[in-house]
C-alpha positions as CSV (number, residue, x, y, z in Angstrom):
1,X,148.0,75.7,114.0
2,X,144.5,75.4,112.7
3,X,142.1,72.5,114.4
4,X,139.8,70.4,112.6
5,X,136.8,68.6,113.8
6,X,136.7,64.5,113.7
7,X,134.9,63.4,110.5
8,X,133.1,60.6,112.7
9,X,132.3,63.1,115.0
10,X,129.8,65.2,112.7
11,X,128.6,62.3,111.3
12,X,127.7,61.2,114.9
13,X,125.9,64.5,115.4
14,X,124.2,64.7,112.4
15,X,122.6,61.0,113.2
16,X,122.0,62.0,116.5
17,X,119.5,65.0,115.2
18,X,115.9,63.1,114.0
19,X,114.5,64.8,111.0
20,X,111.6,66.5,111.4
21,X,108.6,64.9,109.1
22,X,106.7,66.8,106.8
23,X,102.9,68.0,107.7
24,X,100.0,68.5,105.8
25,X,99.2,71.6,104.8
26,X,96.3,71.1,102.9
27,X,94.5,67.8,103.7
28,X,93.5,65.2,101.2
29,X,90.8,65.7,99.1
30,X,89.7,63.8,95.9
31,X,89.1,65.3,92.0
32,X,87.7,64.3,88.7
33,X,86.1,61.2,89.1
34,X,85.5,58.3,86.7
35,X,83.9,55.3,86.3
36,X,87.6,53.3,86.4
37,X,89.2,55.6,88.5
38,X,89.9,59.2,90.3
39,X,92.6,61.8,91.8
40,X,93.9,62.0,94.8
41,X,95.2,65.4,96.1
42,X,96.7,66.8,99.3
43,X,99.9,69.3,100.3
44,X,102.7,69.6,102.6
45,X,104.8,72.3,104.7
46,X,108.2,70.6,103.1
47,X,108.9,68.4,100.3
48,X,107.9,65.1,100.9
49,X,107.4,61.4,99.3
50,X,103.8,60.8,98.9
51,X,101.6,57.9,98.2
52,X,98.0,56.1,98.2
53,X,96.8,53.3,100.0
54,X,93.2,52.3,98.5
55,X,90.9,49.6,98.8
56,X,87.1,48.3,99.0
57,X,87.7,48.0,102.9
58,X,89.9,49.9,105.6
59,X,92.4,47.2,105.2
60,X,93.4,48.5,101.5
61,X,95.4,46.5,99.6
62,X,96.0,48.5,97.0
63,X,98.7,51.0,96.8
64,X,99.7,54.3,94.1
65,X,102.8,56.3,94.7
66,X,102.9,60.3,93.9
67,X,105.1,60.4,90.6
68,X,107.9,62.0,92.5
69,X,109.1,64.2,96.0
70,X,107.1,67.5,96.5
71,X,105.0,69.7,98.2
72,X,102.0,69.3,95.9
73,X,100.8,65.9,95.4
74,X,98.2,64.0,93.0
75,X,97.7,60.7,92.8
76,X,95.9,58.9,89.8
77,X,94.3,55.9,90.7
78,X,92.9,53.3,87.9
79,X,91.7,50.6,87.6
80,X,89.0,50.9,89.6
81,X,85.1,49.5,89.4
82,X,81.9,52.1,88.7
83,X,79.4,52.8,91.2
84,X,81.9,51.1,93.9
85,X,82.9,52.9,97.3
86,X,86.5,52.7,98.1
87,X,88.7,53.5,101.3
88,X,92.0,55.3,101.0
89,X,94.6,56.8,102.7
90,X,97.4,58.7,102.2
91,X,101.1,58.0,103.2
92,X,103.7,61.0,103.8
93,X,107.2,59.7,103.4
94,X,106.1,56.3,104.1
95,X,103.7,57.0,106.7
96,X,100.3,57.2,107.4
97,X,98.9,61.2,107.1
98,X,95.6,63.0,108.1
99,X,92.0,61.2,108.0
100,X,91.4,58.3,106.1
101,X,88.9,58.9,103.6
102,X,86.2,57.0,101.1
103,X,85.4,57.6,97.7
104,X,82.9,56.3,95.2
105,X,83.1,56.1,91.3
106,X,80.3,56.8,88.9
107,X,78.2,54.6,88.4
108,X,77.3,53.5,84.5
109,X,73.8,51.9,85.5
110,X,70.8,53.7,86.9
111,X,71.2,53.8,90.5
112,X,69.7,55.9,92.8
113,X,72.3,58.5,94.6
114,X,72.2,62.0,96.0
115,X,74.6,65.5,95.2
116,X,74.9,68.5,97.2
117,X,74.1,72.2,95.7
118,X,75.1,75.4,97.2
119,X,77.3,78.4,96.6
120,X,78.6,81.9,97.7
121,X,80.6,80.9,100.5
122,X,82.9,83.8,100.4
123,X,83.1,86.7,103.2
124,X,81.9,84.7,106.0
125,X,83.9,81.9,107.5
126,X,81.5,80.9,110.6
127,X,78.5,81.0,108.2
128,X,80.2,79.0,105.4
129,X,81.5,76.4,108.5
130,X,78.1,76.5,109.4
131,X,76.7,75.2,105.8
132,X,79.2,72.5,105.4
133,X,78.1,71.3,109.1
134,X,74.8,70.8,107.9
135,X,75.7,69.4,104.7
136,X,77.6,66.7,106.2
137,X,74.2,65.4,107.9
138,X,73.3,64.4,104.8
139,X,75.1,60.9,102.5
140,X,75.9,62.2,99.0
141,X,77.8,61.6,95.7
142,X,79.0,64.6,95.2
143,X,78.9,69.1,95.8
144,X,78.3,71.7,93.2
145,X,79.3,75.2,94.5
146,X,77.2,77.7,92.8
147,X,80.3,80.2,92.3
148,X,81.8,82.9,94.4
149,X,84.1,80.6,96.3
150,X,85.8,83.1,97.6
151,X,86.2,87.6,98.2
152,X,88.7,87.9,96.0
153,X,90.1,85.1,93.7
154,X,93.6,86.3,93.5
155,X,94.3,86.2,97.4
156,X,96.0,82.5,97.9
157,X,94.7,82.5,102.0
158,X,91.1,83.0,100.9
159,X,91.7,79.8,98.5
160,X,93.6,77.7,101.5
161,X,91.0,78.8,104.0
162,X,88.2,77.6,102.3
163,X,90.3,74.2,101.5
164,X,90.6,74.7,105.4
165,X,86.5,74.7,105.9
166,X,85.5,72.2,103.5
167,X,87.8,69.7,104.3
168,X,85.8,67.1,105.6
169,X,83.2,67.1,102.6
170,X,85.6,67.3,100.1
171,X,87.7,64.3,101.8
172,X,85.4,61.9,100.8
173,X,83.1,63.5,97.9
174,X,84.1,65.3,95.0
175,X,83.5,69.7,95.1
176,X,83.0,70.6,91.4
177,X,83.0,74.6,91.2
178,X,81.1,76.9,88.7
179,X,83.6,80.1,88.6
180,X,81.9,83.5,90.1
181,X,82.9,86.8,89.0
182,X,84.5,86.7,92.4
183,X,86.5,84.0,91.7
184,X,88.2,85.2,88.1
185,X,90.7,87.7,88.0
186,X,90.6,90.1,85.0
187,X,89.0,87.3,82.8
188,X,91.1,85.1,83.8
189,X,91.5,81.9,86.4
190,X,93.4,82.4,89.1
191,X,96.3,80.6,89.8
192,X,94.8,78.8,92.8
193,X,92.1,77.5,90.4
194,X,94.8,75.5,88.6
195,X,96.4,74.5,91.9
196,X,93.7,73.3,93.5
197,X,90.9,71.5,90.7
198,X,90.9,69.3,88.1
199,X,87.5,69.3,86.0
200,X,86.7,66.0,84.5
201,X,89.2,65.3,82.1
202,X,87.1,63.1,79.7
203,X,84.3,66.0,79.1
204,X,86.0,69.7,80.0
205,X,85.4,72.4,77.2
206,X,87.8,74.3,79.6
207,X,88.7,74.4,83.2
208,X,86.2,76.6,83.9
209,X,83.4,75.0,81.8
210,X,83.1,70.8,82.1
211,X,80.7,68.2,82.2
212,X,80.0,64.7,83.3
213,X,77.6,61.5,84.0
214,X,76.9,60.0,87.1
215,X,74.1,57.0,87.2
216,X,71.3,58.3,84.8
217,X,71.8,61.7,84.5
218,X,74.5,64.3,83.3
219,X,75.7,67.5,84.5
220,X,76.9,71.0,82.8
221,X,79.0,73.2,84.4
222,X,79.3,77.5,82.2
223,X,81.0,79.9,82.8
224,X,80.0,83.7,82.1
225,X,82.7,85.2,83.2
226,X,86.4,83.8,81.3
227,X,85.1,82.1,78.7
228,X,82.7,85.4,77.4
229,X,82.8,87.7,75.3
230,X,80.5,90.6,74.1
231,X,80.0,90.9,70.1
232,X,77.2,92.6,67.8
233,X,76.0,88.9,67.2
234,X,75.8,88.4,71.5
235,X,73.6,91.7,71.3
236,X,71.6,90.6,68.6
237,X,71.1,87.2,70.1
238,X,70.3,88.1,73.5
239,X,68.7,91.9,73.5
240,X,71.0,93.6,76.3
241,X,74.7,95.1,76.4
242,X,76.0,91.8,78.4
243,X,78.4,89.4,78.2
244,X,77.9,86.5,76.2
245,X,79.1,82.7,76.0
246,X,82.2,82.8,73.6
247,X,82.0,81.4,70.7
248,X,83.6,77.5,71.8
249,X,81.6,77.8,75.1
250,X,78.8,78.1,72.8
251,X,79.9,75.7,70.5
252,X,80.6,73.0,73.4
253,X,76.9,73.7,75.0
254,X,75.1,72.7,71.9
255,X,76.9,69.3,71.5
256,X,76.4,68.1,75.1
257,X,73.2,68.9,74.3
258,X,72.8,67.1,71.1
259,X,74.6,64.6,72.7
260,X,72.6,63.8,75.9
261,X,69.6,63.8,73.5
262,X,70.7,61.1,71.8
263,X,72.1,59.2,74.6
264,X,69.1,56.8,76.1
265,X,70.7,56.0,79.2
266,X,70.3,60.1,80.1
267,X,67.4,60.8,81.5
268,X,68.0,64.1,83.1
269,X,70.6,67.0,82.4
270,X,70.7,69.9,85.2
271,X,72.7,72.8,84.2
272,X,74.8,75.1,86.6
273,X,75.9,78.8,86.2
274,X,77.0,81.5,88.9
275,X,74.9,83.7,87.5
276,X,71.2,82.6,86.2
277,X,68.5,83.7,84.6
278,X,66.2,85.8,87.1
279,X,67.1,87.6,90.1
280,X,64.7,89.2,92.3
281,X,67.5,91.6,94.2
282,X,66.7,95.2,93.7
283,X,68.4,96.7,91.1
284,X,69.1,93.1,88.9
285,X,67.8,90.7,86.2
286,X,69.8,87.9,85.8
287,X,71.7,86.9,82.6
288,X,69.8,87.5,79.7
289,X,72.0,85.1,78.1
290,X,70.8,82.2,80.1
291,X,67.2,83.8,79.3
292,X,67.7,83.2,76.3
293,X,69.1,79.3,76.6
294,X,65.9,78.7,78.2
295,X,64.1,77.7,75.0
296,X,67.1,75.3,74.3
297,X,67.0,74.2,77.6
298,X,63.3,73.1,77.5
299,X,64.1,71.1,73.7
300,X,66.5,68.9,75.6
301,X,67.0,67.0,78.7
302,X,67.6,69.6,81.2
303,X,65.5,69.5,84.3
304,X,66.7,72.5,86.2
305,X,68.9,75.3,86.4
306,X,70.8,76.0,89.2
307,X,72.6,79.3,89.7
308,X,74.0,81.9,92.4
309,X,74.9,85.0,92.2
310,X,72.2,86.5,94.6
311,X,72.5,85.7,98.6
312,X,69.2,83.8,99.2
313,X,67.2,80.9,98.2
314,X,64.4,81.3,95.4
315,X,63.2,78.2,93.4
316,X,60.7,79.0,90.8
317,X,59.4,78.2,87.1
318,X,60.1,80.1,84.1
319,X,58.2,81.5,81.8
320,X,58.2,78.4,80.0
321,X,57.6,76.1,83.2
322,X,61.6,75.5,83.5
323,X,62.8,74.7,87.0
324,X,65.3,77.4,88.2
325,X,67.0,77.6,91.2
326,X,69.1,80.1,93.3
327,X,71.3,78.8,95.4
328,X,73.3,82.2,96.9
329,X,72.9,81.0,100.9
330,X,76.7,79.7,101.2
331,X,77.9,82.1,103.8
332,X,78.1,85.6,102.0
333,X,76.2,88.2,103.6
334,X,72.2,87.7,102.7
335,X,70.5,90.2,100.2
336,X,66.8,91.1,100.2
337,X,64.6,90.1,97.4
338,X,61.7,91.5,95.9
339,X,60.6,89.3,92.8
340,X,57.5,91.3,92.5
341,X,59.4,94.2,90.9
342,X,60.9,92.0,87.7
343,X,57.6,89.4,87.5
344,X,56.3,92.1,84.3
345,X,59.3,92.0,82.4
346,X,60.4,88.6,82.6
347,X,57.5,86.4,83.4
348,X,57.4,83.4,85.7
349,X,56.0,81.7,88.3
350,X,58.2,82.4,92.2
351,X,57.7,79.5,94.2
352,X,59.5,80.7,97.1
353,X,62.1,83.1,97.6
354,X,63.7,84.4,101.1
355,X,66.3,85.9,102.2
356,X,68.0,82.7,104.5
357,X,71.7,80.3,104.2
358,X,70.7,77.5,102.4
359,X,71.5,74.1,100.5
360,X,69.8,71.6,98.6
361,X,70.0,67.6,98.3
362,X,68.5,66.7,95.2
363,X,67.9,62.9,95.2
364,X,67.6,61.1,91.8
365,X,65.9,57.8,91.5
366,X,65.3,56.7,88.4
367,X,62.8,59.1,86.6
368,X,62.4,60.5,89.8
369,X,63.8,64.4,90.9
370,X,63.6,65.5,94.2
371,X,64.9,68.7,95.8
372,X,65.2,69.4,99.1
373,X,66.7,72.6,100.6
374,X,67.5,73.0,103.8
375,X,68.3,76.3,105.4
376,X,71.3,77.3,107.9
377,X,70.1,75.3,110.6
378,X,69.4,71.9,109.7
379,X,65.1,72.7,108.9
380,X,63.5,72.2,105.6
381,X,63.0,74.9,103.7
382,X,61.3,73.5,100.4
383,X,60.3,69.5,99.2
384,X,59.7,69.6,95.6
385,X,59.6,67.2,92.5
386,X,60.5,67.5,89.2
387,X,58.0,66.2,87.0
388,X,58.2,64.9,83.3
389,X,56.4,67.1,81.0
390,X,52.9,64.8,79.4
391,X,53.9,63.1,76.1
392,X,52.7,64.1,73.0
393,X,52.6,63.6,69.4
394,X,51.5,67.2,68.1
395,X,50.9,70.4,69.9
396,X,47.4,69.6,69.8
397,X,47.9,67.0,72.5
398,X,48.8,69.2,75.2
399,X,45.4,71.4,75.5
400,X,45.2,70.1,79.2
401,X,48.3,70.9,80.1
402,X,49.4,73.5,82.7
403,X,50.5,76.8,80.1
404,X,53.1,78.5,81.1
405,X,53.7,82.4,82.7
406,X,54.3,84.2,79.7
407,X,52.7,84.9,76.2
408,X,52.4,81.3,74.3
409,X,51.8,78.6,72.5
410,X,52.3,75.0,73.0
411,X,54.8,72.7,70.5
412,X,55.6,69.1,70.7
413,X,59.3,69.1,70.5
414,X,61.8,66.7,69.0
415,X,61.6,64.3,72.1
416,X,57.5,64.1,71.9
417,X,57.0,66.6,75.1
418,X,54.8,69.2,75.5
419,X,56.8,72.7,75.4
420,X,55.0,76.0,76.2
421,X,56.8,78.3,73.5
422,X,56.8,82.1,74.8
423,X,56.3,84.2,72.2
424,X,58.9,86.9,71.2
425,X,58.7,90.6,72.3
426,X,56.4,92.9,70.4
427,X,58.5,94.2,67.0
428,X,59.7,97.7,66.6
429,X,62.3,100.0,64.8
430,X,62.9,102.7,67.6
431,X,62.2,102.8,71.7
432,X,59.2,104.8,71.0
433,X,57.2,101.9,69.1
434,X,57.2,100.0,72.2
435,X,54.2,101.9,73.8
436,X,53.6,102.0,77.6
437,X,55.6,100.1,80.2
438,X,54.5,96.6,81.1
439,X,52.3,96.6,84.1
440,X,54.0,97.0,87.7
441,X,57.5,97.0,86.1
442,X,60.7,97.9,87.7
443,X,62.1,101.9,87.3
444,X,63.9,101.5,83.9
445,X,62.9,102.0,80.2
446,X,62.5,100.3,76.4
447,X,65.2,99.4,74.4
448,X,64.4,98.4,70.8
449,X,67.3,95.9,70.2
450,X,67.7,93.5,67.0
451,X,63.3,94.9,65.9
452,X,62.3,94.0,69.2
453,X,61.3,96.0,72.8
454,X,62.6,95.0,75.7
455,X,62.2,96.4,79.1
456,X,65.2,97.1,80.7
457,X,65.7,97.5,84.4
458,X,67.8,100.8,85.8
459,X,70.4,99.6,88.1
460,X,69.9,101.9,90.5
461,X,72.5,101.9,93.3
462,X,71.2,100.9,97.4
463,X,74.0,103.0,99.0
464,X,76.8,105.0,98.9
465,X,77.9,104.8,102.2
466,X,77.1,102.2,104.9
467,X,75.4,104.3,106.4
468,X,72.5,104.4,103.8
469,X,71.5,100.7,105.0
470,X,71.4,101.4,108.6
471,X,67.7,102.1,108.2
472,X,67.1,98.4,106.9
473,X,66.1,95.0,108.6
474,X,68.9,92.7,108.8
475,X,68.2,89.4,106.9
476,X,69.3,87.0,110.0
477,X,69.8,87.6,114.0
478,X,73.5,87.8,114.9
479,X,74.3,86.7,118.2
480,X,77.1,88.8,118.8
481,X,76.0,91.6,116.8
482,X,76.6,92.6,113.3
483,X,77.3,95.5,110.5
484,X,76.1,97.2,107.3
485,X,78.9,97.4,104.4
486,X,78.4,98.8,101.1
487,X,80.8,97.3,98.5
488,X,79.5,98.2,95.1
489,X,76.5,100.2,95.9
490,X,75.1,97.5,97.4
491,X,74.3,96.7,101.0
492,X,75.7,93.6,102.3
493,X,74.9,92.8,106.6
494,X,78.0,90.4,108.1
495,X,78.1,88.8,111.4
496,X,80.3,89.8,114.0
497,X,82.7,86.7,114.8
498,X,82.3,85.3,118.3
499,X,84.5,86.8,121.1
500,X,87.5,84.9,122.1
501,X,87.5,82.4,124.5
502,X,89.4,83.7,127.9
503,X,90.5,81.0,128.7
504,X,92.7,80.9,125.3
505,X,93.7,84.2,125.5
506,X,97.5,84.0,127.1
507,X,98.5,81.0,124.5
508,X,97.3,83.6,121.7
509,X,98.7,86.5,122.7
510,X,102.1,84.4,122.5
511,X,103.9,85.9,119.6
512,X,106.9,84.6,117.9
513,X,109.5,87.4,116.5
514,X,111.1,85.7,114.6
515,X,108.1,84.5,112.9
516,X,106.7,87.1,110.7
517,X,103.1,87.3,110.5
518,X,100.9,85.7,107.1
519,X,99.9,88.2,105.2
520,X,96.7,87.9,104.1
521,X,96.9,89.7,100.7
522,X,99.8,87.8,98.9
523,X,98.4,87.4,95.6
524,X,98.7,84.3,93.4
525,X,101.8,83.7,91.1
526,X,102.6,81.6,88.7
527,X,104.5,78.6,90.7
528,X,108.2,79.5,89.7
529,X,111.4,77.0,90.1
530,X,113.6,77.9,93.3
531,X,116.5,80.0,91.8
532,X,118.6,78.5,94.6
533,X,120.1,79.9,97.5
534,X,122.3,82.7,97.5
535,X,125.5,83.6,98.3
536,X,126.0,84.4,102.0
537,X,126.4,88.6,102.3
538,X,130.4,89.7,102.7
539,X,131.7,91.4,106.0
540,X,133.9,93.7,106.9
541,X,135.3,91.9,109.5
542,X,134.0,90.2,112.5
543,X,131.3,87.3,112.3
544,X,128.9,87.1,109.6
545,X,125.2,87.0,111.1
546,X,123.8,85.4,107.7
547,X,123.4,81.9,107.4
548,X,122.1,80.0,104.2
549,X,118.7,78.3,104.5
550,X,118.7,74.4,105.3
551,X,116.9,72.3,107.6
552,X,116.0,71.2,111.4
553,X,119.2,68.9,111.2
554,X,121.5,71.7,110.1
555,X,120.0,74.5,112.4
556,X,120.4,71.8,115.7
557,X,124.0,71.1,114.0
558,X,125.7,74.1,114.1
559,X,126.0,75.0,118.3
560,X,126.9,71.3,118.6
561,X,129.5,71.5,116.3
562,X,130.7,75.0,117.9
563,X,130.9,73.3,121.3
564,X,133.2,70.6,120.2
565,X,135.4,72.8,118.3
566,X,135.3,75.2,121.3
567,X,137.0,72.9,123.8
568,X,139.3,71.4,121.4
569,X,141.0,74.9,120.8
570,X,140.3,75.7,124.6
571,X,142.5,72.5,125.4
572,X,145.6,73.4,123.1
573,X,145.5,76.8,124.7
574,X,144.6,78.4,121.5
575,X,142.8,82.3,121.5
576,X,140.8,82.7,118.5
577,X,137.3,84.4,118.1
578,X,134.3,82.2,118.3
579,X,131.5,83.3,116.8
């Protein structure tokens, strides 16, 4: 005679078992901002409700639920007033979750405000944590990361641990990313891009190449590394075998261009690119593509470019007096530079350059630019203004000006501004027309490229092995010590992570069996639908040791349940296996 359990007497069980909440797993953070509104983002270990309380004040008022259970979670919110800070929350199944955060939206009017520039953060995690603590010192709008978020963009931990590290800047201001070639994976985003960004909506080309306005000025974001591609017109156009904006990247440029030009309440555009125009580590030259945008660039509203790519700070002017920036200091291991060697063939004037972690406030005020970089920690690097050009009716009105660094002529563009005009390379029909090299150039040679020369830089490798660099300074004291590497021929110097603390030591060493370790490879994958769980594997007799997935409640459940059905079959004498 078989026994069966009491119906009431699960039930009791079960209600007796509390369910376990879900966490966060990746804390809230906020995305694409508008003047009337902004996204709300955040994730959890287990599917969850999710919603957003928001308000001028801490007491809210205002709520916006997640469109439906999850793990992943954005919130719209609308309605909202420009240039306004906001306070917000998030709830997790109906309850309050993580920090409470504030926001503000764009504001439509001059007003004076502050953003946040730096970039390569990848390698490094103290370093990078270091950055961010410095950043927060400072109030601010919004960040730009320079590109090169992360090592490798198709590892999902390097994305979460970064998310992990910036978590209290991006609670409260909005990280809008340039994609590195670090980042992409074969030409493409990676999946974690898509998870965790949302460009602004209103004025994205593509996810990796956006814009938008805040106050008085308006910001570019390119990409040179998805949205490229390398064509006979790209070599004619820019004079090197590189990569090349595509065609609608191209296409987009020029009409936020045209577009801020024509817009009177933009006073200043600043452009932002992982890789820029000049580099002064051995063995590079920048994009010659954004070279050659530099003309463009000085016939419109932009003020400066700002770019990474290197691992140190330079600010300097262009040949045509253009403020460029590298911003590299993020937390990847420092190059040297050595601007000297690339000053012949691409002409400009090197303000500072160094080999130090860095980031830069840049305050707008009205007409007003100021930039100020700081390095690692917390002193001022560099104070420096960015001034508008004298106004001008024709190019004889700028004889007083400052000239520019390279070979020119002054032009009073469309917007009545003095513009110092380099003049192109000499012409030529072969490499051998283009005479001797310029003076103190870099080890390389002439091309003659679309009737013109230009001097082109050997990339010439720093090491094969690590060991090639052990004879070299390291850019920045460690003070636990440090290493040479040599990924790509090129020598990178990391800091030795700090030593443990004893005193945590037995806790760590606690290991779990049944918990397997993360691994910290898995690559990204497109986020597929559970195929549901399968069926439970047949035995040959015996107990089956496979149980289906399910939750706290269930797991807690079953020994209950065994116990109960145990002494009732132990009280009618009955002798069956229990397993």
């Amino acid at each position: 005679m078989t026994s069966r359990i009491p119906l009431f007497v699960v039930l009791m069980m079960a209600a007796a078992v509390p369910a376990r909440a879900a966490d966060l797993s990746v804390t809230p953070y906020v995305q694409d901002p508008r003047p009337d509104g902004i996204q709300v983002l955040w994730e959890t270990d287990d599917e969850s409700l999710g919603a957003v309380e928001y308000g001028t004040t801490d007491a809210f008022g205002a709520s916006a639920a997640s469109p439906e259970a999850g793990n992943r979670h954005e919130v719209a919110l609308s309605g909202l007033e420009p240039g306004t800070l906001y306070h917000y929350r998030v709830l997790v199944d109906g309850e309050p979750a993580g920090v409470a955060g504030t926001f503000t939206t764009p504001p439509t009017t001059p007003t004076a405000f502050s953003f946040l520039v730096y970039g390569d953060t990848r390698s490094d995690a103290a370093a990078h944590s270091l950055i961010v603590s410095r950043m927060l010192e400072h109030p601010a709008s919004f960040v730009i990361n320079t590109g090169d978020l992360v090592s490798n963009g198709g590892v999902v931990a390097q994305w979460e641990e970064f998310f992990r590290i910036v978590a209290d800047m991006t609670r409260d201001m909005v990280l809008f990313p340039a994609v590195g070639n670090h980042d992409e994976v074969n030409k493409r985003l990676p999946e974690s891009w898509w998870r965790f960004f949302r460009p602004p909506a209103a004025d994205a080309g593509h996810p990796s190449y956006y814009a938008w306005s805040w106050s008085n000025a308006r910001f570019l974001v390119l990409d040179m590394y998805v949205a490229t591609e390398a064509s006979v017109d790209c070599l004619y156009r820019i004079g090197a075998f590189e990569d090349c904006l595509d065609a609608a990247q191209t296409d987009w440029l020029e009409v936020q261009l045209a577009e801020a030009e024509q817009d009177a309440a933009v006073d200043h555009v600043f452009v932002f690119v992982h890789i820029g125009p000049y580099s002064s580590k051995p063995g590079r030259t920048g994009s010659a593509e954004i070279r050659s945008l530099l003309g463009r660039f000085l016939g419109s509203k932009v003020k400066a470019v700002f770019s990474g790519h290197d691992h140190y700070y330079e600010h300097g002017l262009a040949g045509n007096r253009l403020h460029y920036i590298i911003s590299g200091g993020g937390g990847a291991p420092l190059y040297e530079t050595a601007h000297e060697d690339t000053l012949a063939a691409y002409p400009r004037d090197v303000r500072v350059s160094t080999s130090v972690y860095n980031f830069q406030v840049v305050h707008i005020d009205g007409p007003n630019v100021e930039v100020s970089s700081y390095e690692g920690d917390g002193s001022l690097l560099e104070r420096f203004t960015i001034d508008e050009r004298p106004a001008c009716q024709t190019a004889q009105d700028c004889a007083l000006a400052e000239p520019g660094f390279c070979d020119g002529d002054w032009s009073c563009d469309a917007l009545s501004r003095c513009a110092w005009i380099c003049k192109p390379p000499p012409e030529c029909e072969s490499a051998l027309d283009c005479g001797d090299p310029p003076t103190d150039a870099c080890v390389g040679g002439w091309d003659c490229i679309d009737q013109y020369c230009a001097w082109q830089c050997d990339a010439l490798p720093e090491c094969t092995t690590a060991g090639d660099c052990e004879a070299r300074e390291p850019p920045v004291d460690c003070p636990f010590g440090g290493a040479w590497s040599c990924p790509a021929q090129t020598c990178e110097w990391s800091c030795n992570p700090p030593p443990p603390d004893p005193g945590t030591q037995p806790d760590a060493a606690i290991h779990d069996p049944g918990t397997p370790d993360e691994d910290p490879g898995t690559e990204d994958a497109p986020v597929v639908a559970d195929p549901g769980t399968p069926p439970p594997a047949k035995s040959s007799g015996g107990c089956s040791a496979t149980s289906a997935p399910g939750t706290g409640v269930v797991a807690l459940l079953v020994p209950a349940m065994l116990l109960v059905l145990f002494r009732l079959l132990r009280t009618r004498r009955t002798h069956r296996s229990i397993c």
